[in-house]
PAZAPA-4460 file (N, C-alpha, C; in steps of 0.05 Angstrom, whole numbers, plus 32768, in hexadecimal, padded with zeros to 4 digits):
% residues 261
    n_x    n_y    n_z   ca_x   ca_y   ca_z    c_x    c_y    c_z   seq   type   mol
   7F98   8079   81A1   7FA2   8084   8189   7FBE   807A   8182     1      X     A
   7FC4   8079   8165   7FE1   806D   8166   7FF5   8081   8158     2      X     A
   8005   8082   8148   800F   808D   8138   8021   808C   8127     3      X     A
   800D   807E   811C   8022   807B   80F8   801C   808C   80E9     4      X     A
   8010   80A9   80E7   8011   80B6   80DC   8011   80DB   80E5     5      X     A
   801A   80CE   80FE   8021   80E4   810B   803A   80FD   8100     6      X     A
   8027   8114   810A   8033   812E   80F4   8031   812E   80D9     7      X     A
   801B   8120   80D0   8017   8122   80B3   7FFF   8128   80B6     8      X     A
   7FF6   813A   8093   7FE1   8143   8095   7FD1   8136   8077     9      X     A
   7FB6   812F   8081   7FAD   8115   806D   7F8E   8132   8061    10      X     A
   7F92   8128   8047   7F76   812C   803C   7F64   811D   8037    11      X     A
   7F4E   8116   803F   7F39   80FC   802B   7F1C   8110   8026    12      X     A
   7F1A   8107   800B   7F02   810F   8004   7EEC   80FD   800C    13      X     A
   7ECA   8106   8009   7EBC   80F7   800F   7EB4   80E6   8026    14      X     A
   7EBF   80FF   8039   7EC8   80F8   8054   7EAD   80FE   8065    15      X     A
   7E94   8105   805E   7E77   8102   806B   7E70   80F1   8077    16      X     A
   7E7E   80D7   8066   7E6B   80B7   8072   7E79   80A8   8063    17      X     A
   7E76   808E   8070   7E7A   8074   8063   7E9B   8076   8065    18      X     A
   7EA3   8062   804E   7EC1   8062   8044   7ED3   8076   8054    19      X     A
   7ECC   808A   804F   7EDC   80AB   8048   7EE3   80B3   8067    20      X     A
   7ECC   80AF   8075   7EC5   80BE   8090   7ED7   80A3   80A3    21      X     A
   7ED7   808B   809D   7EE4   8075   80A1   7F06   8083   80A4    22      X     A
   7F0C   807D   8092   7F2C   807E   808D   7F2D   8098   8096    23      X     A
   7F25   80AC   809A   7F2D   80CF   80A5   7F2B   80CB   80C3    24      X     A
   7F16   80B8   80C9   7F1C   80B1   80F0   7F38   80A2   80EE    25      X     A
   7F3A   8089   80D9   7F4B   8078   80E2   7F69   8087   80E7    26      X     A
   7F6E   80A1   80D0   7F7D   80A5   80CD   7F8A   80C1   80E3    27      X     A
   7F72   80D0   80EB   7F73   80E1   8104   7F82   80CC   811D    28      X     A
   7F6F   80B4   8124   7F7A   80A2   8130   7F98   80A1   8133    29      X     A
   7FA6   809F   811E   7FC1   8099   8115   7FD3   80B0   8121    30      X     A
   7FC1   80C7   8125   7FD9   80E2   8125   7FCF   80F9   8114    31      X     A
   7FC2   80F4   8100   7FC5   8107   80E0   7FB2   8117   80E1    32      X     A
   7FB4   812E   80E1   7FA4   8149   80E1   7F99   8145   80CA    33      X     A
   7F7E   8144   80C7   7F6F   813E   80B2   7F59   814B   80A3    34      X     A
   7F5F   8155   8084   7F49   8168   807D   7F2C   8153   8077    35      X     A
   7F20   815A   8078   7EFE   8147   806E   7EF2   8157   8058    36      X     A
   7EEF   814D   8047   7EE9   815E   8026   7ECB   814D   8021    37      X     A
   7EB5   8162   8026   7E9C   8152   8018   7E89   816A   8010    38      X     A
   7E71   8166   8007   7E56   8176   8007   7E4E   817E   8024    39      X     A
   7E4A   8163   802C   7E39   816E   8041   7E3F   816D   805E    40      X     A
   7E39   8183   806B   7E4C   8196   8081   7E3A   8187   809A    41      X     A
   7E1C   818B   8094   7E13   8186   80B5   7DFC   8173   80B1    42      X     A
   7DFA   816A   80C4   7DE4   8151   80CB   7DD0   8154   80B6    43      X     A
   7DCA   8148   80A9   7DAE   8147   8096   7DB6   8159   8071    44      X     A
   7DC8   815F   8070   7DD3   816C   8062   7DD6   815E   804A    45      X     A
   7DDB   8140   804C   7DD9   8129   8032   7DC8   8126   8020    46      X     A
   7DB1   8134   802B   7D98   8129   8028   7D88   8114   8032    47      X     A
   7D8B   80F6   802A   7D7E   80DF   8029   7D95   80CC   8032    48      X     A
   7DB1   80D9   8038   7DCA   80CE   803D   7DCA   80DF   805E    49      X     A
   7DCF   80C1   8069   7DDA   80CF   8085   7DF8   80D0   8086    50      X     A
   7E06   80DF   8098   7E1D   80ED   809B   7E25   8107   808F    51      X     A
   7E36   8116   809B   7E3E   8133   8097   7E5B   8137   80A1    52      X     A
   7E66   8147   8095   7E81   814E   809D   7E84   8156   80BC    53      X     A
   7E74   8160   80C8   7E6F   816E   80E6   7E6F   8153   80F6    54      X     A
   7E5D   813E   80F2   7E69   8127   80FE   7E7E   8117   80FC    55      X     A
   7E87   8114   80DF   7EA3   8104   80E1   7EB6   8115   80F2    56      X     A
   7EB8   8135   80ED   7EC9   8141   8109   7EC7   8143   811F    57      X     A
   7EAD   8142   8121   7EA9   813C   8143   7EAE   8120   814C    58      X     A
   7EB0   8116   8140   7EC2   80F8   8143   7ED9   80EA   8148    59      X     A
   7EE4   8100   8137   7EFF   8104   8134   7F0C   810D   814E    60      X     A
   7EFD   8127   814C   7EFF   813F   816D   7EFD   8134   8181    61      X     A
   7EEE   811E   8184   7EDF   8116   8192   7EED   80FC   81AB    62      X     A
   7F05   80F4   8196   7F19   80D6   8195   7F35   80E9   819D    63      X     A
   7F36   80FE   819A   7F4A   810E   8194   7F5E   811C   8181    64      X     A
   7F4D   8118   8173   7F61   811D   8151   7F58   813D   814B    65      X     A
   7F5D   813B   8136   7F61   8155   8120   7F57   8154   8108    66      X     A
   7F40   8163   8109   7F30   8163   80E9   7F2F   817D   80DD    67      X     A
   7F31   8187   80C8   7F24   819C   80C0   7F14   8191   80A2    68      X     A
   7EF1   8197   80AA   7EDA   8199   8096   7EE0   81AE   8087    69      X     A
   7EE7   81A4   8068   7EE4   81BA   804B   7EC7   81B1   803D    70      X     A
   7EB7   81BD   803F   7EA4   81BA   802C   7EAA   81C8   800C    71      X     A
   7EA5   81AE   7FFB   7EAA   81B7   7FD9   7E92   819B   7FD5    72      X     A
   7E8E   81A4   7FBA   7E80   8198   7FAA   7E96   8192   7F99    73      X     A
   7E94   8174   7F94   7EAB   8167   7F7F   7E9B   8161   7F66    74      X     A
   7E85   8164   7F68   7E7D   8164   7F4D   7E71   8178   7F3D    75      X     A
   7E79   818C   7F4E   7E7C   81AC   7F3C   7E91   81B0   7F22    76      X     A
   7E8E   81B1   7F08   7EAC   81B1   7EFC   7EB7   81D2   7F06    77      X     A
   7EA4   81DF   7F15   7EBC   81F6   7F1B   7EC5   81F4   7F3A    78      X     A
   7EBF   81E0   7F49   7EC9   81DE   7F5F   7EEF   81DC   7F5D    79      X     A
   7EEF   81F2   7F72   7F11   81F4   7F6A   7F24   81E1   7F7E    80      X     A
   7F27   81C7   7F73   7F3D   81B6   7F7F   7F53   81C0   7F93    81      X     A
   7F5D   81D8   7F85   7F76   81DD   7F8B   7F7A   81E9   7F96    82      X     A
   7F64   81FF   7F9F   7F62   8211   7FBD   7F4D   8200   7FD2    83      X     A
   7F44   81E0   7FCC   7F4D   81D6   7FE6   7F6D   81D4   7FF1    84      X     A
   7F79   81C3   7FE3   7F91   81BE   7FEC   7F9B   81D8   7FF5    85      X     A
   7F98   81EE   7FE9   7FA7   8204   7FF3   7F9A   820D   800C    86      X     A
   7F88   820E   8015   7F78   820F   8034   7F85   8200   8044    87      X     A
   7F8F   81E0   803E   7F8E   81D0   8050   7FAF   81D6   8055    88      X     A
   7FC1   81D9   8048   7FDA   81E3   8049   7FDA   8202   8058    89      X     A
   7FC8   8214   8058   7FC9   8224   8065   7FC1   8221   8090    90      X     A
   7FB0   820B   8089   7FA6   820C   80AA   7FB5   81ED   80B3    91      X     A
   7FB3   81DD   80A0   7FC3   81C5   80B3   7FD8   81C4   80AD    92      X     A
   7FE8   81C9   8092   8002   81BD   807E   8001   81B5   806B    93      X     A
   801B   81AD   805D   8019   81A3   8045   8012   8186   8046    94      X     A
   7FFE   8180   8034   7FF8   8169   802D   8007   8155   802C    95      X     A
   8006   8138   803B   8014   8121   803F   8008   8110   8035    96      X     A
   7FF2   810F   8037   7FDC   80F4   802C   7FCE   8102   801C    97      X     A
   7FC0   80F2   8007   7FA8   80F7   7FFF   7F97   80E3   7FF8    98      X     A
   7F86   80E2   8006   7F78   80C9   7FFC   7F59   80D5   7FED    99      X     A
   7F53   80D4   7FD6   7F3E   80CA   7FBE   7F2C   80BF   7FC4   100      X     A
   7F18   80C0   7FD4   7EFF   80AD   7FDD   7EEB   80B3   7FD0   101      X     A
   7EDE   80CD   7FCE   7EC7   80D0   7FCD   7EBD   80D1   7FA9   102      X     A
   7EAB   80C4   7FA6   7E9F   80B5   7F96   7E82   80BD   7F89   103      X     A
   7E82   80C4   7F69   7E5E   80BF   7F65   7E5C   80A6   7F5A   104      X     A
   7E43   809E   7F66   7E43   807D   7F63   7E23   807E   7F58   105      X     A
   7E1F   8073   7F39   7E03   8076   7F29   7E08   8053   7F22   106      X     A
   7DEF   8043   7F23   7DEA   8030   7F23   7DD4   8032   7F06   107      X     A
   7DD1   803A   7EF0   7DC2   8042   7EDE   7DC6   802B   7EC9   108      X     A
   7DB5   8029   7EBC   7DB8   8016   7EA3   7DBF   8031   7E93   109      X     A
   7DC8   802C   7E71   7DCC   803D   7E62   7DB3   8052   7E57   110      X     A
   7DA3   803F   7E59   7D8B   805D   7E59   7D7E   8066   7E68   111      X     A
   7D86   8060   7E87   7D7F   8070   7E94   7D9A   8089   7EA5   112      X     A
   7DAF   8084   7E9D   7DC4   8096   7E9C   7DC0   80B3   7E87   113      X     A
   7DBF   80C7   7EA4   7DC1   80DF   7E92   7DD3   80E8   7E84   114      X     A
   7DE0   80FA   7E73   7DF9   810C   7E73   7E03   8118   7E8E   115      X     A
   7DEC   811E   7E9B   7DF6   8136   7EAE   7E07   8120   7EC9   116      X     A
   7DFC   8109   7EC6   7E05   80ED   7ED8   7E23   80EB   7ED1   117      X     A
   7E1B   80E2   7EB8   7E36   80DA   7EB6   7E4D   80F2   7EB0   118      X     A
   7E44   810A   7EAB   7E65   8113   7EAD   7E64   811B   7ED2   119      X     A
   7E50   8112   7ED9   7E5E   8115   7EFD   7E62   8105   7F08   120      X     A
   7E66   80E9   7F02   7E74   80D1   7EFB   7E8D   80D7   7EFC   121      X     A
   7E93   80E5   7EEC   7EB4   80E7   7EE0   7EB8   8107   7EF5   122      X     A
   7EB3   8111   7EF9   7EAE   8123   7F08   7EC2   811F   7F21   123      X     A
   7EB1   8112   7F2D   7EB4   8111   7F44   7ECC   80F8   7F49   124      X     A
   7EC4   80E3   7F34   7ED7   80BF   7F2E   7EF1   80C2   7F2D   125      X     A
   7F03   80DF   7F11   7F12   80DF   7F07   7F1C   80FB   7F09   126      X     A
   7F12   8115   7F01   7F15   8127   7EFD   7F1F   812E   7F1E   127      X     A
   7F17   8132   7F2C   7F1A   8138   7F47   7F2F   8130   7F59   128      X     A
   7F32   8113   7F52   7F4A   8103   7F58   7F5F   810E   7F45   129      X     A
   7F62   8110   7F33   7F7F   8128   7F21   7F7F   813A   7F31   130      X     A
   7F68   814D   7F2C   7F77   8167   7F31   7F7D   8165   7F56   131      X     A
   7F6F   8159   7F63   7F7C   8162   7F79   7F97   8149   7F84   132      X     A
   7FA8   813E   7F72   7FC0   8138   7F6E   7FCC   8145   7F5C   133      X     A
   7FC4   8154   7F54   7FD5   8168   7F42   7FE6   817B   7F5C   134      X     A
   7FC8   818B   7F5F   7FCC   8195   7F7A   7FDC   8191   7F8E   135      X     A
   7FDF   8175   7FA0   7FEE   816F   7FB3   800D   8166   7FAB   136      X     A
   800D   8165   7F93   802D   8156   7F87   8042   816A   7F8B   137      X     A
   803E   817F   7F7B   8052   8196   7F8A   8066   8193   7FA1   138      X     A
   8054   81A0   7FB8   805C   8192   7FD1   8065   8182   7FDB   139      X     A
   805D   8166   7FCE   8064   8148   7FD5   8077   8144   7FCC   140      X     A
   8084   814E   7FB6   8095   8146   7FA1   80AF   815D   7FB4   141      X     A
   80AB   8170   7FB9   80C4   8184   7FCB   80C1   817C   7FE1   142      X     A
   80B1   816A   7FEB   80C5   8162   800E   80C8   8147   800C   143      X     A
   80C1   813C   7FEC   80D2   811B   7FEA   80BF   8106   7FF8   144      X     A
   80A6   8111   7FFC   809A   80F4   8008   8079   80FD   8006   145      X     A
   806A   80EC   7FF4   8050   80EF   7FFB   803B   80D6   7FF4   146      X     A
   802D   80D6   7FFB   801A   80BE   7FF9   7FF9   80BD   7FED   147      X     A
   7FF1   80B6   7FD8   7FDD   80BB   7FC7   7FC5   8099   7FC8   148      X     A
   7FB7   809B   7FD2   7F9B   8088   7FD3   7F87   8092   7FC5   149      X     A
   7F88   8083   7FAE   7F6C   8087   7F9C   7F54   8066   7FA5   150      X     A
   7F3F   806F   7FB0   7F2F   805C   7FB9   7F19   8056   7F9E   151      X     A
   7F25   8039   7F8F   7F18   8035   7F7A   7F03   801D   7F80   152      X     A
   7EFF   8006   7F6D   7EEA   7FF0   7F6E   7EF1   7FDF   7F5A   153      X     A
   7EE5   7FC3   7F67   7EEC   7FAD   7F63   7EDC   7FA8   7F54   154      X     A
   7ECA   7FB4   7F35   7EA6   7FAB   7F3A   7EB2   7F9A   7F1D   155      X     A
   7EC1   7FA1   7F0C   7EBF   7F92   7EF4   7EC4   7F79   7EF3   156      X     A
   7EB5   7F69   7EEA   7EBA   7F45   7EE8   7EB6   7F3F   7ED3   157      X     A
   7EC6   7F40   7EBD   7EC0   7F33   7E9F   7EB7   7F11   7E9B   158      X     A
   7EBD   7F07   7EAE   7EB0   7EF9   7EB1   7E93   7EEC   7EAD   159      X     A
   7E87   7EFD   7EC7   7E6B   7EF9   7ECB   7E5E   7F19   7EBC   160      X     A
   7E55   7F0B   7E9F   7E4A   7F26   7E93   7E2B   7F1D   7E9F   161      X     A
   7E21   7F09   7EAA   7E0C   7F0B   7EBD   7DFB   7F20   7EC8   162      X     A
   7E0F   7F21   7EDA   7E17   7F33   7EF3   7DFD   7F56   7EE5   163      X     A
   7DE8   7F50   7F09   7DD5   7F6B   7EFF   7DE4   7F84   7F03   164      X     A
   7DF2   7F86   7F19   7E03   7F97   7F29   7E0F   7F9F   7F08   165      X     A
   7E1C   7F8B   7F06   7E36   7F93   7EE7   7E26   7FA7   7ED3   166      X     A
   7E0F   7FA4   7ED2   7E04   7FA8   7EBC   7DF4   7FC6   7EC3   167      X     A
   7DF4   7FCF   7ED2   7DEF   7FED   7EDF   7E04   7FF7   7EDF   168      X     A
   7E22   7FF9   7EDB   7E3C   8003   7EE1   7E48   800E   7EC8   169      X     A
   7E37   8012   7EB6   7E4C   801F   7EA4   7E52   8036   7EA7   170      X     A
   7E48   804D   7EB6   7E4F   8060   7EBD   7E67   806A   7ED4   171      X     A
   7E61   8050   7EE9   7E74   804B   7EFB   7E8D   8049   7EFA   172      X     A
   7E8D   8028   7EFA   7EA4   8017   7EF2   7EB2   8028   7EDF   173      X     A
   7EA8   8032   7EC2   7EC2   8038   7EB7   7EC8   8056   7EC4   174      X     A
   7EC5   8061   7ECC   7ED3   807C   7EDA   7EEA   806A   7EF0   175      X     A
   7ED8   805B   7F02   7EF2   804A   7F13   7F0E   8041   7F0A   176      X     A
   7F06   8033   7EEA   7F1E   801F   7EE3   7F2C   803A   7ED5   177      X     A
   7F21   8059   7ECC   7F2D   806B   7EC8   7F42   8074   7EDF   178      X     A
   7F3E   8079   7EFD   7F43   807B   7F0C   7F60   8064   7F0C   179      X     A
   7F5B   804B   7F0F   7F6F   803B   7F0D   7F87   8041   7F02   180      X     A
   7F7C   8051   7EE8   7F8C   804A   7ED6   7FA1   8070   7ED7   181      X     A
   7F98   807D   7EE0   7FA1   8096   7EF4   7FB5   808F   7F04   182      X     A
   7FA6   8074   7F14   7FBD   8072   7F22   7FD6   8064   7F1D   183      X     A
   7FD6   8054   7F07   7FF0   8051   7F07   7FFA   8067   7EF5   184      X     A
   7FF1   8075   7EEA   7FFF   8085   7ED9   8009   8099   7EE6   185      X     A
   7FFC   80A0   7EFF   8008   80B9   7F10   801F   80A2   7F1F   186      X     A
   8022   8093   7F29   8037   8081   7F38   8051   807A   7F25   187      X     A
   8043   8073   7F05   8062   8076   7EF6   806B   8092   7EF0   188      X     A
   8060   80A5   7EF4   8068   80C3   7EEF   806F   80D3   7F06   189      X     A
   8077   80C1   7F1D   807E   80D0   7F2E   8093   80BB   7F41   190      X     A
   809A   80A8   7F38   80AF   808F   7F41   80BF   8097   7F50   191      X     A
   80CF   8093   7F63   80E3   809B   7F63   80E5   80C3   7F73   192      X     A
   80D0   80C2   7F78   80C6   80E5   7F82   80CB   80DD   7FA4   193      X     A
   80BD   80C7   7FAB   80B9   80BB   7FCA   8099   80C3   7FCB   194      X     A
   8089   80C8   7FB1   8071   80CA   7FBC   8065   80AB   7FAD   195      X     A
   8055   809E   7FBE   8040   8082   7FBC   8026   808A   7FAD   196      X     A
   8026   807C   7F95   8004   8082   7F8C   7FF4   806C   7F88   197      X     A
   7FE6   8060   7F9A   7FDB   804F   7F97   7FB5   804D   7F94   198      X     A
   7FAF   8034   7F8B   7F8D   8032   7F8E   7F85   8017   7F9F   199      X     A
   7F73   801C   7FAE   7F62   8007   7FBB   7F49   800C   7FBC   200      X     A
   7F3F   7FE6   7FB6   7F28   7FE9   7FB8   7F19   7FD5   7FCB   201      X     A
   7F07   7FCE   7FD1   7EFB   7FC1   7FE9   7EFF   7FA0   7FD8   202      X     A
   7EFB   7F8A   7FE8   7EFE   7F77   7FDE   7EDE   7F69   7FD9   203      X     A
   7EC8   7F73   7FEB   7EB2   7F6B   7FE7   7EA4   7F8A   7FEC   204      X     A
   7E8D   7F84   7FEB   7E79   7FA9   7FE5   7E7C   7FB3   8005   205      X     A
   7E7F   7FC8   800B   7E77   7FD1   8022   7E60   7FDF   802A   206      X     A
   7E50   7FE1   8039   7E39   7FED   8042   7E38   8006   804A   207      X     A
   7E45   801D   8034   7E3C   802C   8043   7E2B   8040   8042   208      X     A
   7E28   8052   803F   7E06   8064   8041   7DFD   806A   801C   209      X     A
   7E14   806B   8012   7E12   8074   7FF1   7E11   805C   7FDD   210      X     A
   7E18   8046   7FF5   7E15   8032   7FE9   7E03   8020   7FDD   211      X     A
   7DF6   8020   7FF8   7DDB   8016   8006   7DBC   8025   7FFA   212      X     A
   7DC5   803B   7FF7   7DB2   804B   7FEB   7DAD   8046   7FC9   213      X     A
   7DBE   8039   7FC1   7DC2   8036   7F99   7DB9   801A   7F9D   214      X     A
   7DC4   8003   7FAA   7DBA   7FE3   7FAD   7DB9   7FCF   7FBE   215      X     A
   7DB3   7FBC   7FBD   7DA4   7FA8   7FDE   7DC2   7F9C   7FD4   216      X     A
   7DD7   7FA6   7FF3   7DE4   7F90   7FFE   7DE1   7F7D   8012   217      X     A
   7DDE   7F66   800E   7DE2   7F51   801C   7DF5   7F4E   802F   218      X     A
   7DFD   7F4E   804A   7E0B   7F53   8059   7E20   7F36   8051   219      X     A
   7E24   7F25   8045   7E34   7F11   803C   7E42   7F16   8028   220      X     A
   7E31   7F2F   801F   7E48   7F3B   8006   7E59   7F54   800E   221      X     A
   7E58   7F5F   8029   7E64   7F6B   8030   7E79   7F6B   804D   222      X     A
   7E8A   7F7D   8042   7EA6   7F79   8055   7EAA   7F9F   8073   223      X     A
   7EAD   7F95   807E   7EAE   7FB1   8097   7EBB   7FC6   8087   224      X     A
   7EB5   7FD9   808E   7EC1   7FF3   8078   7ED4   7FFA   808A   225      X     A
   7EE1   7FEF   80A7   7EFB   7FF4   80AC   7F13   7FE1   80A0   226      X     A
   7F0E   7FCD   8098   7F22   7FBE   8082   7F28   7FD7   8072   227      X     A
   7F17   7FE1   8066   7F1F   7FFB   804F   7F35   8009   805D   228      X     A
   7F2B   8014   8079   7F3D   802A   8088   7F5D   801F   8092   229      X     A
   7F5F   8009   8098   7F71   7FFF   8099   7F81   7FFE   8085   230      X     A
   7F74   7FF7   806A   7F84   7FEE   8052   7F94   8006   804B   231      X     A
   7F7A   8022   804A   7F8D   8039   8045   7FA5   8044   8054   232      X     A
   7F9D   803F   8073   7FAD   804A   807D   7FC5   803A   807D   233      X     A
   7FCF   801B   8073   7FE3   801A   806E   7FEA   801B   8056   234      X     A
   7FDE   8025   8039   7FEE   8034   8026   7FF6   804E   8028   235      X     A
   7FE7   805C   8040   7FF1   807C   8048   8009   8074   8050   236      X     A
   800E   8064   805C   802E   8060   8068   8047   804D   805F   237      X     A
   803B   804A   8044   804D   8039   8035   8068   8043   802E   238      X     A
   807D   8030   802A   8091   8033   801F   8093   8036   7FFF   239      X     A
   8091   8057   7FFA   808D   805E   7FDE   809D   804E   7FCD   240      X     A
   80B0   8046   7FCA   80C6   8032   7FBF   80B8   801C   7FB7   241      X     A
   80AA   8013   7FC6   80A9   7FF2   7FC6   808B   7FEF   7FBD   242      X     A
   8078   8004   7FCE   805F   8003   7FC8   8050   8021   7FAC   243      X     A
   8051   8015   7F93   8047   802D   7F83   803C   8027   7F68   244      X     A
   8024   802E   7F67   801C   802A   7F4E   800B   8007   7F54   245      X     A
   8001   800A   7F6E   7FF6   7FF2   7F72   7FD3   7FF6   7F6C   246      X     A
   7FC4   7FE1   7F69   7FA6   7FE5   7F6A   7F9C   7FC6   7F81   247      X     A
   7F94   7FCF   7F9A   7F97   7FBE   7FA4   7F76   7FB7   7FAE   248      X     A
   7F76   7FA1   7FBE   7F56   7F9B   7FCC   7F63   7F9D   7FE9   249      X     A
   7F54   7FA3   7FF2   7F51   7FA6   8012   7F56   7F8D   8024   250      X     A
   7F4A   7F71   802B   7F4E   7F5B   802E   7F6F   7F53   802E   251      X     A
   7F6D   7F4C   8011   7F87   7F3A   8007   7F9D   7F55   800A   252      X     A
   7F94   7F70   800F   7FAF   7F80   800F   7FC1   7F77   802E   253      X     A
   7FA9   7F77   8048   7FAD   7F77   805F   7FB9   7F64   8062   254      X     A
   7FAF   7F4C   8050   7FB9   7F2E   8055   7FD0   7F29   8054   255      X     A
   7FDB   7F39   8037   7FF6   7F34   8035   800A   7F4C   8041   256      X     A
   8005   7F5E   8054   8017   7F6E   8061   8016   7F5C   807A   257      X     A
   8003   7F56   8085   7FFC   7F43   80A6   801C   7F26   8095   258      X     A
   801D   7F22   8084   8029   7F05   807C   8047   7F09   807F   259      X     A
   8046   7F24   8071   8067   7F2E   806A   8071   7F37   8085   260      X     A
   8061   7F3A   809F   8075   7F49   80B7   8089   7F2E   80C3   261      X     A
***
């Protein structure tokens, strides 16, 4: 175990599997008492998705860290954001990190996109990511130091209007580039606070259970989903000053921190 983020206390949503469950080990690893925010609590609980919050903490527990499982539904619009944060400030502390993972991801052409899809799209894409930085800013903003990871995507290529993938994403992608665009607006509105708001996104697709389940990745199109954990965990520990209001890829982020030591 190491500790770069030792005595801090990290939130990531979407912390069941894949991405989410990734960066909440990497970041237990580190030191950081860690909440895990998902649906689903115990083995089989996903449904047709394997992973559960009970295993990423026994994982955690397991390596030696510190988890506490919140089960919410983020794509409830009455799921209340803000009495997570207030739970997690009551049993671990005030919020240090927050990292934005968890994701609805609809692969739909336009007529086969419901209403009910797409506002949980935005649901879960955009809405969720606000309010629970609304939530943690307070705090972050009165002890002068906090750190914000919104985990977005690389999918748009104006480019290649080709592209089949491209062409199932309208529900997606634009909630993401919404998200983007969150984040710099929360990073110029908070400059100068000592809290970091940044976005990353993977540099090629990653494999992981929610992923895999929507479309056939080719293992050449994909990159280890600990590149991801790495990437975040060095924007959790960035120098708010220098690093804010960035939208970065995972790859070329690592590349150029490995270049600059």
């Amino acid at each position: 175990m190491g500790d770069a983020l030792a005595g801090r206390v990290a939130v990531v949503t979407g912390a069941s599997r894949g991405i989410g469950a990734e960066i909440a080990r990497h970041f237990a690893a580190e030191g950081a008492r860690v909440a895990i925010v998902a649906r689903s609590l115990d083995p089989g609980s996903g449904g047709h998705l394997a992973g559960s919050l009970r295993e990423t903490a026994g994982a955690i527990a397991a390596a030696g860290g510190e988890a506490l499982p919140i089960v919410a539904d983020l794509a409830d619009p009455a799921c209340d954001r803000a009495a997570i944060v207030e739970r997690v400030a009551a049993e671990l502390g005030p919020v240090d990190v927050l990292v934005n993972n968890a994701a609805a991801c609809f692969y739909l052409t336009l007529d086969e996109t419901s209403e009910r899809r797409l506002r949980v799209a935005y649901e879960v894409n955009v809405i969720t990511p606000y309010l629970l930085t609304k939530a943690v800013v307070p705090s972050m903003r009165e002890r002068g130091a906090g750190w914000i990871v919104n985990i977005t995507s690389a999918i748009v290529d104006t480019d290649n209007l080709d592209s089949p993938q491209q062409a199932r994403s309208s529900t997606y992608a634009p909630s993401k580039a919404a998200l983007d665009r969150l984040t710099v607006s929360f990073a110029t509105e908070l400059r100068g606070s000592g809290i970091a708001v940044n976005a990353l996104a993977p540099e090629r697709a990653v494999a992981t259970e929610g992923a895999t389940a929507v479309m056939d990745l080719p293992p050449e199109w994909c990159e280890p989903v600990g590149l991801m954990a790495e990437a975040a965990l060095a924007l959790a520990t960035c120098d708010p000053a220098v690093e804010n209001g960035t939208i970065v890829r995972s790859g070329p982020y690592l590349r150029s921190k490995e270049a600059a030591r």
